[in-house]
C-alpha positions in Angstrom: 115.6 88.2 105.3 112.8 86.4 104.0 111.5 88.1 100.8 113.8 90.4 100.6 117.3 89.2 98.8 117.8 86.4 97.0 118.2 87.0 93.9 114.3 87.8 93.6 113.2 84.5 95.0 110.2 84.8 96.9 110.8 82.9 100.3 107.4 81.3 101.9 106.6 83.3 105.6 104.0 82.1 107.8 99.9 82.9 106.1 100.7 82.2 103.0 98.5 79.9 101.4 99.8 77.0 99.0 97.8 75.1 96.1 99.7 71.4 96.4 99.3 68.9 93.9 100.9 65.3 94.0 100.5 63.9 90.1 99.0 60.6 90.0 97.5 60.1 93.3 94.3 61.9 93.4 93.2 60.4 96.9 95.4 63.3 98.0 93.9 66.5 96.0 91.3 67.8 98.2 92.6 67.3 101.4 92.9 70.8 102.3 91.2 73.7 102.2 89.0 73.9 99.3 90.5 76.3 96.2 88.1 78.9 94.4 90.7 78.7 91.4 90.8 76.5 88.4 92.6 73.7 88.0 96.8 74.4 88.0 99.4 73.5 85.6 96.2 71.9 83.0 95.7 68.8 85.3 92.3 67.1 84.5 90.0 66.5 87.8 89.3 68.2 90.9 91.1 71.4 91.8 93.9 70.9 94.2 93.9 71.0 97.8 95.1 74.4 99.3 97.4 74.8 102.6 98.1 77.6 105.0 101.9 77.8 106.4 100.9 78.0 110.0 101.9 80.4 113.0 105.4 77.5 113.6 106.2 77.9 109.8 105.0 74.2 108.8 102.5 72.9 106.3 100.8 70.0 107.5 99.9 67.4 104.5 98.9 63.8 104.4 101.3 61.1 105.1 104.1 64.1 105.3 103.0 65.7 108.3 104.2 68.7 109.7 106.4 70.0 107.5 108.6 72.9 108.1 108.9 75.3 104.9 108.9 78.9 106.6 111.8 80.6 104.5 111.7 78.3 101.9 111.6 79.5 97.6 108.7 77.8 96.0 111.1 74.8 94.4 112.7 74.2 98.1 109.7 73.6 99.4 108.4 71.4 96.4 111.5 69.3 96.8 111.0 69.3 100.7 107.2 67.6 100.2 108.4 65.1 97.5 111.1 64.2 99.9 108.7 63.3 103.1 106.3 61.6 100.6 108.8 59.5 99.0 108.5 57.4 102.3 105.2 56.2 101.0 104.9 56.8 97.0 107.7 55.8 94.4 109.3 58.5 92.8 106.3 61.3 93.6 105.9 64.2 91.3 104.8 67.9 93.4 103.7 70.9 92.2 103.5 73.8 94.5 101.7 77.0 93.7 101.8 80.3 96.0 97.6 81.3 95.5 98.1 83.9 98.2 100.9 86.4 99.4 100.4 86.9 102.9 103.4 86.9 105.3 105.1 89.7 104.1 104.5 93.6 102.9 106.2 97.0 102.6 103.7 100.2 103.3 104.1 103.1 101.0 102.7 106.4 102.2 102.2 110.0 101.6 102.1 111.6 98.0 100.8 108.5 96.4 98.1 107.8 94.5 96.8 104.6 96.6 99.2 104.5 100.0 98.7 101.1 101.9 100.8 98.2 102.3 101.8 95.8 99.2 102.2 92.8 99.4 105.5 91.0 98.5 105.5 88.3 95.5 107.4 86.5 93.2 107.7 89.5 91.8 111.0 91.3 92.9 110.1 94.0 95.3 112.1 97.5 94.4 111.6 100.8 95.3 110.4 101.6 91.9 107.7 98.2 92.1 106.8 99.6 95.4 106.0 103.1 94.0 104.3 102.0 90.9 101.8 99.4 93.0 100.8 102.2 95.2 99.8 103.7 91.5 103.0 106.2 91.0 104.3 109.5 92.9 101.2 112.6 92.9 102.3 115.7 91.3 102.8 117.2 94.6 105.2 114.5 95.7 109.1 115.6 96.3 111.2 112.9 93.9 114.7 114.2 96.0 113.7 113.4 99.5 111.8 110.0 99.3 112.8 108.2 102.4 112.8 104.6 103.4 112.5 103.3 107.0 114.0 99.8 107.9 114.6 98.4 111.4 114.3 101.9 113.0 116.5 103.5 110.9 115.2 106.0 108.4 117.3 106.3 104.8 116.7 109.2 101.9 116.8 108.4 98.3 117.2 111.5 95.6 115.4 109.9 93.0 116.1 112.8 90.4 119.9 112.1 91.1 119.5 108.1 91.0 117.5 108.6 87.3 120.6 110.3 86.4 123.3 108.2 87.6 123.7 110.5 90.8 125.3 109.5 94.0 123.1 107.9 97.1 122.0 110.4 99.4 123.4 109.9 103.6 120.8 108.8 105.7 118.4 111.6 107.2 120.0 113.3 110.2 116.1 113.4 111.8 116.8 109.7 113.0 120.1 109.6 114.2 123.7 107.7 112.6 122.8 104.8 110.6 125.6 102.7 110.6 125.4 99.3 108.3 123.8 98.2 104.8 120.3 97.6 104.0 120.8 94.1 102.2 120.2 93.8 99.0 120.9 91.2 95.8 124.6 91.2 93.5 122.0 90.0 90.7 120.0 93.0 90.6 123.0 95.5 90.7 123.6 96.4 94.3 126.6 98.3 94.9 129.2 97.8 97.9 130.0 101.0 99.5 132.5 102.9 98.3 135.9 103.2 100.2 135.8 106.2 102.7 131.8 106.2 101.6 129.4 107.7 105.2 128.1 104.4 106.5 124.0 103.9 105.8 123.9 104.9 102.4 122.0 102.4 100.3 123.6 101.0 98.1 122.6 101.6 94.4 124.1 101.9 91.5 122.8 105.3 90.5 119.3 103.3 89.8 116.5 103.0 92.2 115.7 99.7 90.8 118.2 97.8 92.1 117.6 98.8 95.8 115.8 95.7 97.0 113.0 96.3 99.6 112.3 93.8 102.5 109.4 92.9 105.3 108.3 95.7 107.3 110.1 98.6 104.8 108.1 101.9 105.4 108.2 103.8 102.2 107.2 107.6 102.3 107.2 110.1 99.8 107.0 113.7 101.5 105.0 117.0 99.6 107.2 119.0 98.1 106.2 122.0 100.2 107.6 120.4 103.5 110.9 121.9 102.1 111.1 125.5 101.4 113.5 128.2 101.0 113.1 131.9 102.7 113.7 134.9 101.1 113.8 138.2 102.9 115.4 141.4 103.2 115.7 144.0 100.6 113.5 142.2 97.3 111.2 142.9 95.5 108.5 140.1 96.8 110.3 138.1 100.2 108.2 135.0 100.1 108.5 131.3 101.1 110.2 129.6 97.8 109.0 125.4 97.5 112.1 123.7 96.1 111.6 121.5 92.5 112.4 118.3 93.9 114.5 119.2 96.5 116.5 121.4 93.9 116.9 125.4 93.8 119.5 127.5 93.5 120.8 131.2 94.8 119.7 132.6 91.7 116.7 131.1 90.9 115.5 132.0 94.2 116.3 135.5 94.1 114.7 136.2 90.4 111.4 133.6 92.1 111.8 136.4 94.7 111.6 139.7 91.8 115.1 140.0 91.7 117.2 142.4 94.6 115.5 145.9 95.1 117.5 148.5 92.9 116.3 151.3 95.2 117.5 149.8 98.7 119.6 146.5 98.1 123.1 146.2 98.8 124.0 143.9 95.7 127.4 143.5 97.8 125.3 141.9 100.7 123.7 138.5 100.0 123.5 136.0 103.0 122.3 132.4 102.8 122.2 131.4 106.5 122.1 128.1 106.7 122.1 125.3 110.0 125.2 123.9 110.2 125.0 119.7 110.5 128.3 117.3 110.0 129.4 116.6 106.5 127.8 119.8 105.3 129.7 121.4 102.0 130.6 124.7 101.4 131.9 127.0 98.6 134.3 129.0 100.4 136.9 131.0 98.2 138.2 134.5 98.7 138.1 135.9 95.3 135.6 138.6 94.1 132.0 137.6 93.3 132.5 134.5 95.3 130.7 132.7 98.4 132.6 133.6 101.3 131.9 132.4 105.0 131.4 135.2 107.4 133.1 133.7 110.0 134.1 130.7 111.9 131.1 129.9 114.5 132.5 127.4 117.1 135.6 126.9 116.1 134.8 125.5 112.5 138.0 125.2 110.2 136.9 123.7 106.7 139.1 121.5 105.0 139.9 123.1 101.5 139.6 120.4 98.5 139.6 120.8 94.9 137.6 123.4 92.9 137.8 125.7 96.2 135.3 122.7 97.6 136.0 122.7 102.2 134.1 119.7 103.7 133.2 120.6 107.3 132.9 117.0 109.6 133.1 113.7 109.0 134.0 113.1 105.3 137.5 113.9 106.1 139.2 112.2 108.9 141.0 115.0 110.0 138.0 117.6 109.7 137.0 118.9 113.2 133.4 118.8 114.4 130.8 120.3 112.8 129.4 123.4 114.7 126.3 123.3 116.3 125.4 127.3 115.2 124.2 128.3 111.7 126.7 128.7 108.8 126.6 132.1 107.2 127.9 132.5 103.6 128.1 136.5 101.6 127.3 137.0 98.3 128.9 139.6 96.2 126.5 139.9 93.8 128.0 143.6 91.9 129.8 141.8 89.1 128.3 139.4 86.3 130.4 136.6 87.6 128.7 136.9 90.8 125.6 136.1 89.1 127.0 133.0 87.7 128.2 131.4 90.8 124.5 131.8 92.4 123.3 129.7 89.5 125.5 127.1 90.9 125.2 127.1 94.4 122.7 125.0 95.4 120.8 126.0 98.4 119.4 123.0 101.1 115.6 122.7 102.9 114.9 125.5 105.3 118.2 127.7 104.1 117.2 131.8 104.4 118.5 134.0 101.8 118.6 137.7 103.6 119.5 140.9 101.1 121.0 143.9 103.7 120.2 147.4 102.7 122.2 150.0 101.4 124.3 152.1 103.5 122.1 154.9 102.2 118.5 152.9 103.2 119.7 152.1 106.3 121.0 156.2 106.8 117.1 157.0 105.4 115.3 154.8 107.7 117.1 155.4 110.8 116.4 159.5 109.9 112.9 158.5 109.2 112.3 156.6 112.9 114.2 159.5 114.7 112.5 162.6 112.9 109.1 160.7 111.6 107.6 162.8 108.9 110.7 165.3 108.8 112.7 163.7 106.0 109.8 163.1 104.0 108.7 166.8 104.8 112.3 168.1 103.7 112.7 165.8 100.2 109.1 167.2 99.7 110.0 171.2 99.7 110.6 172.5 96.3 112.5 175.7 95.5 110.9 178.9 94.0 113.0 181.7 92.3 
């Protein structure tokens, strides 16, 4: 693809606009269009002629004619010229200078300080050049869910896990299997996919930088409050929890929540419902304090790996489907252990973390909405000798 890999050679697309020079023979310097810049390369005498690569990909120029250079580097295309003029002049020296970058661009939007397209250059065009032309990611701007569109196909990159040498994120599920690679250059560090890797990841070495972008790339950085957690039931302040760059856990969303209610929580009662969607991973062990699934919705069977780890779908050839209904993991949250594994279970965008009541509560409130105003009446009455 032109602009887009080769080892961070710029490739010349149709608009872009040329400063040509042929040393020695001014009679042709000032055949084109005229330049507004200075004279190139220190030359003495008029500035030299500028051309426009045309809607068929050619460049005409005197004695050369039309000359194709559409998807040519800068030094291809300053052979090309010498070659055609050769017919004419001995041995003739060409410079060619790109003034303007025109035929191809990647947009960036959302949480960015100047969204619009950018154009591509000499200058290899990475996720991270992209970003920082568009003036860097806004305060408000999720690092873990910036997504990349290409050719219809829509791919995520965690860049708080890329920074730190983390593995490339699958494609988002919104648009559908993405099977193939997004090109990109050996020379700037592109990984191949690992074997048994999902198809459509991009392939990076654990560094945004070496994802090369190409013409017509759609960059978008979402706000981070597009992915929240839920937390009802018996806390002290149920609320609507943003997630720090696509990151929270169990635990910190419970004590962002006030902690479980000591008068009506059952600490032995913690869900995180969450919608199940193949390749999903889940903690699923049967000892005491840990994540447990409720049950099997639809027939799911997890695969148990190491560290107690199942993988539900695709990751594992032999895995079954993933179901379509929501996955439903328990908490036992009584002992301090229990309280360590929430730190480590990572919840996911749009997970709801429900505390049930205590046997008790529940026994008080259904008194309460058969006799209203009894119970309260009854704990009320105090004893006299």
């Amino acid at each position: 693809m032109p602009g887009a890999s080769n080892g961070g050679q710029y490739r010349l697309g149709v608009g872009d606009v040329l400063a040509i020079t042929v040393w020695d023979h001014p009679e042709l310097t000032g055949a084109g269009l005229p330049s507004r810049s200075d004279n190139l390369d220190g030359q003495i005498g008029p500035p030299p002629a500028t051309f426009v690569i045309d809607q068929q990909g050619q460049l005409h120029f005197p004695f050369a004619g039309a000359v194709p250079l559409a998807g040519l580097t800068r030094e291809e295309a300053r052979d090309r010229l010498a070659q055609r003029l050769a017919r004419y002049f001995r041995a003739p020296r060409v410079t060619v200078t790109v003034m303007a970058y025109r035929s191809q661009r990647v947009y960036v939007d959302g949480q960015v300080r100047t969204p619009g397209p950018q154009p591509i250059n000499d200058i290899p065009m990475t996720l991270l050049e992209a970003l920082n032309r568009a003036g860097g990611l806004l305060p408000t701007a999720d690092q873990s869910r910036i997504t990349v569109e290409r050719a219809g196909r829509r791919y995520r990159i965690d860049l708080v896990a890329a920074m730190r040498g983390g593995p490339p994120q699958a494609p988002d599920r919104s648009a559908g299997p993405a099977p193939g690679q997004p090109s990109a250059p050996q020379s700037y560090g592109a990984a191949s996919p690992a074997p048994g890797q999902p198809p459509g990841l991009l392939p990076y070495q654990g560094y945004p930088g070496a994802m090369m972008l190409a013409d017509g790339d759609v960059v978008r950085a979402p706000p981070r409050d597009e992915n929240k957690v839920f937390v009802g039931g018996e806390v002290l302040s149920p609320r609507a929890l943003t997630m720090h760059d696509g990151r929270l856990s169990l635990g910190e969303a419970l004590g962002e929540a006030g902690g479980l209610n000591p008068q009506s929580a059952d600490a032995g009662q913690v869900y995180v419902v969450r919608r199940a969607q193949q390749g999903d991973t889940a903690y699923m062990t049967g000892s005491p304090g840990s994540l447990n699934e409720l049950n099997e919705l639809n027939g799911l069977k997890g695969l148990k790996g190491p560290n107690g780890l199942v993988t539900a779908g695709a990751h594992a050839s032999t895995a079954p489907p993933a179901p379509r209904g929501p996955l439903v993991f328990r908490l036992d949250a009584r002992s301090a252990s229990a309280l360590a594994l929430a730190e480590q279970f990572e919840l996911q965008p749009r997970d709801v973390v429900y505390v049930a009541a205590s046997m008790l509560t529940n026994w008080h409130r259904a008194i309460s909405q058969l006799f209203p105003g009894e119970l309260s009446s009854a704990v009320g009455v105090t004893t006299r000798p």
